[in-house]
C-alpha positions as CSV (number, residue, x, y, z in Angstrom):
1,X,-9.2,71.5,-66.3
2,X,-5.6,71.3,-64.7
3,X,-5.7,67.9,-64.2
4,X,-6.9,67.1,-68.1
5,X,-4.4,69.2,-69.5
6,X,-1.6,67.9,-67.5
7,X,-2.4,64.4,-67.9
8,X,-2.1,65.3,-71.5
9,X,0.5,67.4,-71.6
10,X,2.3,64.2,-69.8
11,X,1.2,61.6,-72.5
12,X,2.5,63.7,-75.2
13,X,5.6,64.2,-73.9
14,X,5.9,60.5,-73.1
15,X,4.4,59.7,-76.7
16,X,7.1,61.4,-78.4
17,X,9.8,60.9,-76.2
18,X,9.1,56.6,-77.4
19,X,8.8,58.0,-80.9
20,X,11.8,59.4,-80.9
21,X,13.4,55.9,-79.9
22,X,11.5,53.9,-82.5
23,X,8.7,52.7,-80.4
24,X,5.8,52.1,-82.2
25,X,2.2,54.0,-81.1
26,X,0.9,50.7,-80.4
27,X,3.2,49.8,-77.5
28,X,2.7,53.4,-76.1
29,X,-0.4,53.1,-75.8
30,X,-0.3,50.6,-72.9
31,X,2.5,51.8,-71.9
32,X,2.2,52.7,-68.1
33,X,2.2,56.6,-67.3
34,X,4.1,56.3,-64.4
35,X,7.5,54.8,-66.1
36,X,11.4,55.7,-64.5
37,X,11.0,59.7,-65.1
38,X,9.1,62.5,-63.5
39,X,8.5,65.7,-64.8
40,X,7.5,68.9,-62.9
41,X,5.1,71.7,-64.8
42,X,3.6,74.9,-64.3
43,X,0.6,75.6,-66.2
44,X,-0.8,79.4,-66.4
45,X,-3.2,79.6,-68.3
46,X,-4.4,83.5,-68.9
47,X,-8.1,84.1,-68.9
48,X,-8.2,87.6,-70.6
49,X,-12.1,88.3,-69.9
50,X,-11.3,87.8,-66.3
51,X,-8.7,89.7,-65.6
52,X,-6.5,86.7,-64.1
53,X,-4.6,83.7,-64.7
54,X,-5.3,80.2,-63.7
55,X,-2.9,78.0,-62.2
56,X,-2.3,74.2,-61.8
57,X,1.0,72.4,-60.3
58,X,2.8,69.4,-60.9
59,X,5.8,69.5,-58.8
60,X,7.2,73.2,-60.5
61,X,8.6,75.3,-57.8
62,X,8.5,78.9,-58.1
63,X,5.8,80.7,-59.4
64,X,4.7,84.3,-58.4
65,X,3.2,87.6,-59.4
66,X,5.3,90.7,-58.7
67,X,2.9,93.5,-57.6
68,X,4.5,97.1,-57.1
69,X,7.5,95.6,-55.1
70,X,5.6,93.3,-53.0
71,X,5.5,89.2,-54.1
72,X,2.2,87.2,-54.2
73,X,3.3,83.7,-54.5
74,X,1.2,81.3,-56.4
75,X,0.3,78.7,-53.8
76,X,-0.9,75.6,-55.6
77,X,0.5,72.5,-55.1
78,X,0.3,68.7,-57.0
79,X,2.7,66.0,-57.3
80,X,5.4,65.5,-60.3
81,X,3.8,63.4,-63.1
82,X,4.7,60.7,-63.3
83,X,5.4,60.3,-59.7
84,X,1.6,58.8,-59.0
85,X,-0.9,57.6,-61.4
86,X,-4.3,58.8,-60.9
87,X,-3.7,62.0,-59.3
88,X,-5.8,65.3,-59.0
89,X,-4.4,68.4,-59.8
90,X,-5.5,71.9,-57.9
91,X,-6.4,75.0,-60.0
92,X,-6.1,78.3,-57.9
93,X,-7.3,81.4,-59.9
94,X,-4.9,84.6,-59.3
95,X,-6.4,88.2,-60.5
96,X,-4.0,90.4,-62.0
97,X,-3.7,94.2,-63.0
98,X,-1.8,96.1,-65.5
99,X,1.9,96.4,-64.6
100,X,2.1,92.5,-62.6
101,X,4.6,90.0,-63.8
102,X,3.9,86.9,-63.7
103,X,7.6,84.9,-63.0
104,X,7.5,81.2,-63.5
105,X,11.3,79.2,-62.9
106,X,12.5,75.8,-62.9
107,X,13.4,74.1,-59.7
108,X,17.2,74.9,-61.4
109,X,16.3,78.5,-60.0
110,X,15.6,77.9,-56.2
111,X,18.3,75.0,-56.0
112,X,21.1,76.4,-57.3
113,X,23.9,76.3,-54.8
114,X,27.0,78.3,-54.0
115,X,30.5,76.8,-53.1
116,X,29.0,76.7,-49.4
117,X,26.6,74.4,-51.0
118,X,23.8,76.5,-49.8
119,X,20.6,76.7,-52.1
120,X,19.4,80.2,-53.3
121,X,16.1,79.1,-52.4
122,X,12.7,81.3,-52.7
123,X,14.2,83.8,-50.3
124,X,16.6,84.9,-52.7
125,X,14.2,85.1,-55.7
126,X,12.0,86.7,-53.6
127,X,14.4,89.5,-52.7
128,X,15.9,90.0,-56.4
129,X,12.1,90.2,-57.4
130,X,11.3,92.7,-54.8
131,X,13.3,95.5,-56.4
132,X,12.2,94.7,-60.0
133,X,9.4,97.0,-60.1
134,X,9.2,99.1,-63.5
135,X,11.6,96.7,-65.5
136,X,10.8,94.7,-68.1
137,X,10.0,91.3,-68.2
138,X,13.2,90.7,-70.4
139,X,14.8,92.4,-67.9
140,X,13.8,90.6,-65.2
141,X,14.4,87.8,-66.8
142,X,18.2,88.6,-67.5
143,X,18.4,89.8,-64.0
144,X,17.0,86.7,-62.2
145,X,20.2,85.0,-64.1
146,X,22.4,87.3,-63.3
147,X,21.8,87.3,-59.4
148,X,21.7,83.3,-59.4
149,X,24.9,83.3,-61.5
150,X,26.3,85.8,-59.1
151,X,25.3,83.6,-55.9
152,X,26.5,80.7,-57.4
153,X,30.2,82.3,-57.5
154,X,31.6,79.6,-59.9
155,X,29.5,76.4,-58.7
156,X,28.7,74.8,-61.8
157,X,24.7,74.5,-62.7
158,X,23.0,71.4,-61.9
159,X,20.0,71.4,-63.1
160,X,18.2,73.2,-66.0
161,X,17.2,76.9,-65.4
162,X,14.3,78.0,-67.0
163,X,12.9,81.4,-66.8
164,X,9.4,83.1,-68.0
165,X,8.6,86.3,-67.0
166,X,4.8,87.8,-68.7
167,X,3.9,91.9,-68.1
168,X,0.5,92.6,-67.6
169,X,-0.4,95.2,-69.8
């Protein structure tokens, strides 16, 4: 399933981003998926009846489930589409319980740097996420951007930073 919806998810992107510049449908459709861009994604899909959520990887960096203090990190991997053509994705299923929160960022998260040019990196998020038990996921949400403002100390942001933080309830 991860690799199907990806691969979609990819050719969509790539169907409207041609639209947008007045390519018609007939030349993206043999148009190659692996063109000059790459794009990373995280896909979580929840599975309510199970009691977990299913992941797949395509490049995305930081994805974990904050459990009473202590981080479970989501370890799937895959390669950016785009990157490769004809590649399989892994699907690792994670069970949850009420209270988790699921916390998917952007590689803008991990790679921020300070003036010392050093990264904040998964040790960082993994420390601020430490002490978010009880908070809300808008909470945590504002926090994460707070501390990687914070770290950055005036280095301007490279890279987008996107945030999602879900509460198991």
């Amino acid at each position: 399933m991860g690799a199907g919806f990806l691969e979609k998810v990819y050719e969509r992107a790539m169907f409207r981003d041609l639209t947008l510049r007045g390519v018609s449908a007939k030349t993206q459709a043999s148009f190659p998926v692996c063109y000059k861009a790459v794009d990373t994604y995280t896909l979580a899909l929840w599975e309510r009846d199970c009691g977990q959520f299913l992941f797949a990887n395509a490049g995305g960096k930081s994805a974990a489930i904050v459990r009473e203090g202590r981080i479970v990190r989501i370890a799937v991997s895959g390669q950016w589409l785009g990157w490769f053509p004809n590649v399989d994705y892994e699907e690792v299923a994670v069970p949850v319980q009420a209270g988790d929160l699921l916390v998917l960022a952007s590689e803008g998260i991990p790679d921020q740097e300070n003036p010392a040019v050093a990264p904040y990196e998964d040790e960082s998020f993994s420390r601020f996420l430490a002490g978010c038990s009880g908070l809300s996921a808008l909470e945590v949400a504002q926090g994460i951007l707070i501390d990687v403002e914070r770290f950055a100390d005036g280095r301007p942001q490279e890279d987008d930073q996107t945030i999602l933080v879900a509460k198991v309830l």
